[in-house]
Each structure stands twice: as structure tokens, then as C-alpha cells.
N, C-alpha and C positions, 0 to 999 in steps of 0.2 A: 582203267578203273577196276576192273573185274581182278587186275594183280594186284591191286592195294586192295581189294578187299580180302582176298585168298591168301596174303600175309597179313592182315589185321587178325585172319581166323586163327590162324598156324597160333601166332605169336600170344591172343589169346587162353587157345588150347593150351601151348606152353608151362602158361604162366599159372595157369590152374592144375595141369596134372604135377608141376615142382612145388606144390604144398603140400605139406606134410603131413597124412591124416592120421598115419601110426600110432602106439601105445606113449612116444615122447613128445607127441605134438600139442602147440599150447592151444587148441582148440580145445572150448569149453572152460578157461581157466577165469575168471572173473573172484574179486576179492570187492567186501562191500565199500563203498563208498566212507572214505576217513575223514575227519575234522584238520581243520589245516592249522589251529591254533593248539590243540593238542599234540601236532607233529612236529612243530618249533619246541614243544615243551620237550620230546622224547629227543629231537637233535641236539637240543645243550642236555638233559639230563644225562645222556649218553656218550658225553664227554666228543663229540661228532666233531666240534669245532678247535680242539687241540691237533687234529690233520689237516681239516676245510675250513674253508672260506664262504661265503653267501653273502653277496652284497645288499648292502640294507642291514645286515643282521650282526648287532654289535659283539665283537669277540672279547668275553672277559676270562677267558682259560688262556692255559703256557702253550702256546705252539710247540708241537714234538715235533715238525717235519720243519728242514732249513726253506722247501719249497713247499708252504701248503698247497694243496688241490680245490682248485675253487670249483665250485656247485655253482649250475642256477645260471642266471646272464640270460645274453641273446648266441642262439647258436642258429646255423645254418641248414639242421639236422632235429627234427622233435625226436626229444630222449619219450621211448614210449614206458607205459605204465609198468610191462612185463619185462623192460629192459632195469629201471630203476629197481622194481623187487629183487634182479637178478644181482643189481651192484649191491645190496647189501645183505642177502643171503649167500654167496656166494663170491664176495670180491675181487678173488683172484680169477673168475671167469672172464675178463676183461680188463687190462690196465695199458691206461693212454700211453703211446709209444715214448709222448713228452715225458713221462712221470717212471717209464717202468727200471732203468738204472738207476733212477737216484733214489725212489722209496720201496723199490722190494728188497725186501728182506734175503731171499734167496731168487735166481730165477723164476720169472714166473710166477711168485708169491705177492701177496700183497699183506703190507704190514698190517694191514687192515683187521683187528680183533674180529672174532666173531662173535656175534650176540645172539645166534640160533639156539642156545639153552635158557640165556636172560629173558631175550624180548618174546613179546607176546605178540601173539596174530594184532590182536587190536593197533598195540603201538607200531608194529612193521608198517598196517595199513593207514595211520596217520601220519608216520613217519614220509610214508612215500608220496602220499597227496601231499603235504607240506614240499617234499620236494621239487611236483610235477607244477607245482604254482610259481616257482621261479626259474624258471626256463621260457626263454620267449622265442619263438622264431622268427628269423627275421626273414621276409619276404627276399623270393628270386627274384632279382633284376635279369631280365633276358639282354643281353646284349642288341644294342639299334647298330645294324650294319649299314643302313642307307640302302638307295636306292644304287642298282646297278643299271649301265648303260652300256 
């Protein structure tokens, strides 16, 4: 008893001194609260849906990629708030291993335009509440091993 708790501490302590309290860390980073019908207006006015995909959300633009990249669904993983700001201030800081041969541009690029002189605070932060409402998670099933004898 007294070992599980003496690793519950260690593993604890761990997990707290590997955050990152430095001048890069995202603590303290909070963006106000966006309108999620406004964020659908900045995804199609942004021409968003000639790459993506979002199911429910009817595509009337020309597809430019032969595999669009779908948004949104049920994932096994919650895409978080600071991760989303990240994919589209920053695109190329992340591209799904599925996606990275056949739409970068160059290694490690993503053909992904940048809209960090266009867009404004306001529509980035609708933009991305619009996008954090479709994404669902779908619950872990733990595996039932049964009863051993």
C-alpha cells in the first residue's frame, strides 16, 4: 500500500514539474467566447470548404484538393481550443501523416493559405468555436476481459 502510494506521489510530482511554465507556455492564453453561427459564415466566406469537408455543412465551392480533409465527426481524441487556433494560424505546425504526401506543397508545408493579415481576432475566434462544436468524442470502451480462474 505504502508502494502505490509512493508512486502515485513520484508520478504526480512528474506530471506537474513536465509543464511548462516558461515565457512559451500557453498558460494564461484564453480568447473570448465566439458565436458559432458567425463561424460557419467566416468558414464558407473564407473559401475553407474548397480544401474541407464538415459533415452536415453543405459544400457549394470547386474542391482544389483530389482528397479533401474533413473537419468535425467523432474522434477518439478532443481536438482542444489551443490546438484548433494552432491549425489555422499556423497550418503547417501539424499535418495528419494521412494528408502530409498528397496535399503539401513542399515538405512539411501545408498548402493551407494563410489568413493571419486578412482575418481578424473576432472571426479567428468564431471561426474556431464553430469548429470545436463539431467534433464529438466518442467515448472509451475498456475492454471486458472476464473473470480469471
Amino acid at each position: 500500500m505504502f508502494i502505490a502510494r509512493l508512486l502515485a506521489l513520484l508520478i504526480t510530482g512528474l506530471l506537474l514539474t513536465a509543464c511548462e511554465t516558461g515565457p512559451d507556455s500557453p498558460r494564461g492564453f484564453s480568447l473570448p467566447k465566439g458565436d458559432i453561427a458567425k463561424g460557419e459564415e467566416v468558414f464558407t466566406t473564407l473559401g475553407c470548404m474548397s480544401c474541407h469537408t464538415i459533415k452536415g455543412i453543405e459544400n457549394n465551392s470547386t474542391q482544389t484538393l483530389e482528397k479533401p480533409v474533413p473537419l468535425g465527426g467523432k474522434v477518439s481524441r478532443i481536438k482542444t481550443y489551443g490546438e484548433l487556433v494552432t491549425s489555422v494560424i499556423n497550418p503547417s505546425h501539424k499535418i495528419a501523416r494521412s494528408y502530409s504526401k498528397e496535399v503539401a506543397t513542399q515538405p512539411g508545408q501545408s498548402p493551407m493559405p494563410s489568413f493571419n493579415d486578412t482575418m481578424t481576432v473576432a472571426q479567428l475566434v468564431d471561426l474556431v468555436t464553430f469548429l470545436e462544436t463539431n467534433y464529438q468524442l466518442i467515448p472509451y470502451e475498456p475492454t471486458n476481459y472476464g473473470m480469471y480462474y
